[in-house]
N, C-alpha and C positions, 0 to 999 in steps of 0.2 A: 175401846170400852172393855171393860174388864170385871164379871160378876163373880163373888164366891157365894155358895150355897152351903145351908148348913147340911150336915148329914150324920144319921148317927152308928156309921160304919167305919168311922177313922177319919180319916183328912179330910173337909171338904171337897166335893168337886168342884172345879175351876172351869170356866167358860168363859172364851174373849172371843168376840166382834169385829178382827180387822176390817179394813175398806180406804180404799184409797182414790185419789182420781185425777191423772195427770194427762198433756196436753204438749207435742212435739210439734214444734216448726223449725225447716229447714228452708232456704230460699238460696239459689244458683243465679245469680245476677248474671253472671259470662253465659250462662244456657238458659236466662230465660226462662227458670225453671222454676216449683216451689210442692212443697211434700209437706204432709201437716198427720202425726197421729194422735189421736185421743181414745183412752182407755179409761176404765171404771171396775175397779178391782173389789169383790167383798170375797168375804170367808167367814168360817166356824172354826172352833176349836178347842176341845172339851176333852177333861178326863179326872182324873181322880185315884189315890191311893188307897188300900183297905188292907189292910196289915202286909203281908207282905207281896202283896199283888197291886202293879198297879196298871191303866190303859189308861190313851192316850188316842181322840180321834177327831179327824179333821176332814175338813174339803172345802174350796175353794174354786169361784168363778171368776171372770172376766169377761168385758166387752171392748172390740175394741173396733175403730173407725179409721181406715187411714183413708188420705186422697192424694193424689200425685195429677201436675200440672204440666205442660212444656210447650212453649210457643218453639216453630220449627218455622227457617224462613232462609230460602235464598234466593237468585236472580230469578223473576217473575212465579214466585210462589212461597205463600205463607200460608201455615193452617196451627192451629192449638191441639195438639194431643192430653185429654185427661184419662183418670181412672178414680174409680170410688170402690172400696171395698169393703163388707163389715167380715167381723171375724168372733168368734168365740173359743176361750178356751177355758176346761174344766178339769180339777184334778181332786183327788180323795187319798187321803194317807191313813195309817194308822200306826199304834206300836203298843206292846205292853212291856210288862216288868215283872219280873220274879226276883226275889231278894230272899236270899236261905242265908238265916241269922247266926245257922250253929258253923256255916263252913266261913261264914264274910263274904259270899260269894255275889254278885247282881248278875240279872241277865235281863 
């Protein structure tokens, strides 16, 4: 999803809405075995130029779900080992820009 705003400082600011949501399985036939992760990813992302100034700023979460399985089995003994985990992760960036017109210079 992707919004421009009007502004009456130069360029519009720009603001996009990534987000995602994906879903991993893994399965070990020979061990009996099976691993499954799912995540759910969003974000912000916003900025804007004004003459020769411009910023750039973000951040970005995540949730995620794994589980792992394993039957364990030899002479006169069998048990099923699992594990369930959730997890989070979060991140924030930014950046700007200066642009000096009389040297050609960006930074």
């Amino acid at each position: 999803m992707d919004w421009l705003i009007a502004s009456p400082y130069g360029s519009p600011p720009r603001f996009v809405l990534p987000g995602i949501r994906n879903h991993v399985t893994q399965r070990g036939n020979r061990r009996d075995s099976h691993a499954s992760a799912e995540s759910v990813h969003l974000g912000v992302y916003g900025g804007g130029q004004w003459g020769g100034f411009g910023i750039r700023l973000g951040g970005a979460m995540a949730w995620h779900d794994v589980s792992t399985d394993r039957g364990l089995s030899f002479t006169g003994f069998s048990d099923n080992l699992s594990a369930s985990h959730d997890a989070r992760t979060a991140q924030l960036f930014g950046e700007d820009r200066q642009v000096n017109s009389q040297l050609n210079v960006r930074f």
